[in-house]
BALOBA-1460 file (C-alpha; in Angstrom, 3 decimals):
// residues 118
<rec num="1" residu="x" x="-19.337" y="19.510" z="3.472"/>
<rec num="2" residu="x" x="-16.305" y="17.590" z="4.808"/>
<rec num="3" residu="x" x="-16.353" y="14.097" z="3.606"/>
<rec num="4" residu="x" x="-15.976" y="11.333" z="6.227"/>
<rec num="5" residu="x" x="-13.623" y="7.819" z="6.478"/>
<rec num="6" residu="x" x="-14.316" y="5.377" z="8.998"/>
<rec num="7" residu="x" x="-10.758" y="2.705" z="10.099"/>
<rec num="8" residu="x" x="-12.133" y="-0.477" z="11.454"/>
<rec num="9" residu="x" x="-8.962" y="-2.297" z="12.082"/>
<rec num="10" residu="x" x="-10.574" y="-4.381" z="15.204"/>
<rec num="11" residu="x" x="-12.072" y="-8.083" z="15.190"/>
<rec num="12" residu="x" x="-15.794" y="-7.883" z="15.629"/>
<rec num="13" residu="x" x="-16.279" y="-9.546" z="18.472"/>
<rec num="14" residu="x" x="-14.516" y="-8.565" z="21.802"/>
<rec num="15" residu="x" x="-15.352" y="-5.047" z="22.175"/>
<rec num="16" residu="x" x="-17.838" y="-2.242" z="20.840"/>
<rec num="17" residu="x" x="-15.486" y="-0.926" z="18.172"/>
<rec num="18" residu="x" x="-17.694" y="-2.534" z="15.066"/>
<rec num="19" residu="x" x="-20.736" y="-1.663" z="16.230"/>
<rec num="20" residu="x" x="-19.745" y="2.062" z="17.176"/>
<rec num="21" residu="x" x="-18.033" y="2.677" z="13.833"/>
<rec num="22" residu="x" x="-21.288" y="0.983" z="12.035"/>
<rec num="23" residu="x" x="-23.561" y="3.739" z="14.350"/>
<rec num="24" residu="x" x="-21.213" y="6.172" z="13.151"/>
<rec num="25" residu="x" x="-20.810" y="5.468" z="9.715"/>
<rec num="26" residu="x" x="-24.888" y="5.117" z="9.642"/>
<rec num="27" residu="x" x="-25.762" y="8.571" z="11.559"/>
<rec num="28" residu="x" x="-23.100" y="10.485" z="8.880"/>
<rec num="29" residu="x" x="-24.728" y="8.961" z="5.971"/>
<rec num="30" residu="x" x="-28.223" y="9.688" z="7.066"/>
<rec num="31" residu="x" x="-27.645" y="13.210" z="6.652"/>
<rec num="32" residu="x" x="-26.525" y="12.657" z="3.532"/>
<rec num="33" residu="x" x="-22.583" y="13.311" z="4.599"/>
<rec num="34" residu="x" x="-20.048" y="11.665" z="2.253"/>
<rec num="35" residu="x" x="-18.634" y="8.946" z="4.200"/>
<rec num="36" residu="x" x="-16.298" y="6.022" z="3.049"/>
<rec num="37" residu="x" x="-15.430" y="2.299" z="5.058"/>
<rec num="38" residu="x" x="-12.367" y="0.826" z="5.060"/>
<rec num="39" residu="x" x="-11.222" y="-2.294" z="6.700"/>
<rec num="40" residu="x" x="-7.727" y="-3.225" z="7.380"/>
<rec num="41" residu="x" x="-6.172" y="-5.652" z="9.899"/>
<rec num="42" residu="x" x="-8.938" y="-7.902" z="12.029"/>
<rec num="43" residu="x" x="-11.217" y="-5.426" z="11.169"/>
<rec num="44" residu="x" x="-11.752" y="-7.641" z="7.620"/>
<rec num="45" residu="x" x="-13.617" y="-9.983" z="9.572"/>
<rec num="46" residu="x" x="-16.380" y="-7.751" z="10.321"/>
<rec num="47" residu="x" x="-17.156" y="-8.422" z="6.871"/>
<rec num="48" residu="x" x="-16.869" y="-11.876" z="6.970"/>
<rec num="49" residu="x" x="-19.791" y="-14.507" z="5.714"/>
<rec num="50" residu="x" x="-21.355" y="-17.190" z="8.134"/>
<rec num="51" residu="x" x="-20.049" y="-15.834" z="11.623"/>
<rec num="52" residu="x" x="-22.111" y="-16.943" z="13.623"/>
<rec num="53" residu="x" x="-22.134" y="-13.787" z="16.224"/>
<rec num="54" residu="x" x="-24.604" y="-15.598" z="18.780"/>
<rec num="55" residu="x" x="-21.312" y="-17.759" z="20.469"/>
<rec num="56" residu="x" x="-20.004" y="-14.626" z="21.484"/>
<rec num="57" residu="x" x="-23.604" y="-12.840" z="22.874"/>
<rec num="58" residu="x" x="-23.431" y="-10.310" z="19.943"/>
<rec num="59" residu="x" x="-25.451" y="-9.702" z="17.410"/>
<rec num="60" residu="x" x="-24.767" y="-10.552" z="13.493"/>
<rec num="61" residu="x" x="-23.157" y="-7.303" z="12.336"/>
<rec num="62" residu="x" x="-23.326" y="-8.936" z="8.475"/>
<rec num="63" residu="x" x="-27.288" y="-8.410" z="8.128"/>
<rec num="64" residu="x" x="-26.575" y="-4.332" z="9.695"/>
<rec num="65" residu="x" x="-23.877" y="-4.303" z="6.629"/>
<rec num="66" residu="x" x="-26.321" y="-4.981" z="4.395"/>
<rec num="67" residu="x" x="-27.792" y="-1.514" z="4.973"/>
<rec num="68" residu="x" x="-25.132" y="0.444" z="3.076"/>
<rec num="69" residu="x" x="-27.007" y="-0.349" z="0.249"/>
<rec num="70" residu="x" x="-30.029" y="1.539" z="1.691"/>
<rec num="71" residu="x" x="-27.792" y="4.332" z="2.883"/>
<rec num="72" residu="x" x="-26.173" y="4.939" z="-0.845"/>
<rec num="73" residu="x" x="-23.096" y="4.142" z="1.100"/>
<rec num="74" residu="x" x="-21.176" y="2.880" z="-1.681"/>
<rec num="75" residu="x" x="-17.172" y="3.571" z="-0.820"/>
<rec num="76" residu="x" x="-16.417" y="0.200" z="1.267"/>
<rec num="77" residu="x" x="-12.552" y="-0.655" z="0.956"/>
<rec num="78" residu="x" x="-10.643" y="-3.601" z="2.477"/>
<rec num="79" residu="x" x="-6.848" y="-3.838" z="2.107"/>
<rec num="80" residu="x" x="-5.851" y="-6.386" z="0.006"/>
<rec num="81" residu="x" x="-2.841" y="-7.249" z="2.601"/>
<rec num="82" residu="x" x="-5.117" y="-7.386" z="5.279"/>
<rec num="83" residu="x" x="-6.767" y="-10.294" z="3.172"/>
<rec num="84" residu="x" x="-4.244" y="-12.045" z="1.842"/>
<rec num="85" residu="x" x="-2.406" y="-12.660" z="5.520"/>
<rec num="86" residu="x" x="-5.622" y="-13.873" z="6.954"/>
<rec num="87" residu="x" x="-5.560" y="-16.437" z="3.590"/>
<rec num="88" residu="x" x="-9.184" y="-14.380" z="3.210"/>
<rec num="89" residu="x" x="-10.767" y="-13.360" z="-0.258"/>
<rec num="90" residu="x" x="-13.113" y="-10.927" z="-1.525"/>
<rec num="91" residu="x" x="-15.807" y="-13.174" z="-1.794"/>
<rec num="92" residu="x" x="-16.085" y="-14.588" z="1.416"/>
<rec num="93" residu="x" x="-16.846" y="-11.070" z="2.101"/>
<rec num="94" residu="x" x="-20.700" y="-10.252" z="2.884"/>
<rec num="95" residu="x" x="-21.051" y="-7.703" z="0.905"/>
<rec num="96" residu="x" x="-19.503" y="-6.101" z="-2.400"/>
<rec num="97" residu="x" x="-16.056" y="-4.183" z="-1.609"/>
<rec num="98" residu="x" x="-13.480" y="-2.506" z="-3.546"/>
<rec num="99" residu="x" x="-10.233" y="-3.935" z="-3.072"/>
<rec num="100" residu="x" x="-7.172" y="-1.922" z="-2.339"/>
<rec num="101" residu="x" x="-3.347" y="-2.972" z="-3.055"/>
<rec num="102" residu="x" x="-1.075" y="-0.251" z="-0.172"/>
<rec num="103" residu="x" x="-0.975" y="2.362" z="-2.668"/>
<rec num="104" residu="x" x="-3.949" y="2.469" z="-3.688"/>
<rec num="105" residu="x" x="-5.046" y="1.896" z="0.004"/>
<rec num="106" residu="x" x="-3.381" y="5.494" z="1.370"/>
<rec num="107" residu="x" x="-4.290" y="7.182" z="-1.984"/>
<rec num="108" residu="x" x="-7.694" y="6.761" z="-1.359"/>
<rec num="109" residu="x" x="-7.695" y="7.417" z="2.179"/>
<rec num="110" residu="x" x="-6.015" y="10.617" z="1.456"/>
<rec num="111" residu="x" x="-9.115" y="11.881" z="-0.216"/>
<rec num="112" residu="x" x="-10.789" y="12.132" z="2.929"/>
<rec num="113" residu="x" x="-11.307" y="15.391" z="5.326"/>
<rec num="114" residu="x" x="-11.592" y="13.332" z="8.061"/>
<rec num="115" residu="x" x="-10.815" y="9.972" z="9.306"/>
<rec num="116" residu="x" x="-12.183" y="8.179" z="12.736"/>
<rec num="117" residu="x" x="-10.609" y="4.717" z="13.274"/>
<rec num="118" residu="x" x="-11.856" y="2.029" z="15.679"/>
């Protein structure tokens, strides 16, 4: 089976993207498809602690993250440039990530059959 990588590179809030990619990611994993995450530009703040979602009419999208645990989704990257120009660290993070310098980053990626970005 062709494994799966979902971009988010979008800000949560503002359009569907997150919450499309999360269906996504979710629908692939629940029949038991190898999928991997990865965040890069505003898409790190999907991942970001204490947002409070309800200012913008959305829903919290960090409690729906907490589900890759239940999913064995366990491949969640986030480029380390990505964090370091929004003066961001791993542990503001709302859940557990691997971190990825640009090499690593498109070495990883490259692994994957497939990639859908949003």
């Amino acid at each position: 089976m062709k494994n799966l990588a979902i971009l988010n590179s979008s800000a949560p809030f503002g359009n569907n993207n997150y919450r499309e990619s999360l269906d996504m990611l979710l629908a692939n994993a629940s029949y038991d498809r190898p999928v991997g995450v990865f965040f890069t530009g505003d898409g790190v703040y999907q991942l970001l602690k204490g947002t409070d979602a309800t200012l913008t009419g959305n829903k919290d999208v960090s409690k729906t993250y907490g589900l890759l645990e239940m999913y064995d989704i366990k491949d969640v990257f986030v480029s380390q440039q990505s964090l370091t120009h929004r003066q961001l660290t791993a542990k503001q993070l709302c859940i557990d990530v691997q971190v990825l310098d640009d090499a690593q980053w498109f070495s990883t990626l490259s692994n994957y059959n497939q990639v859908m970005s949003f």
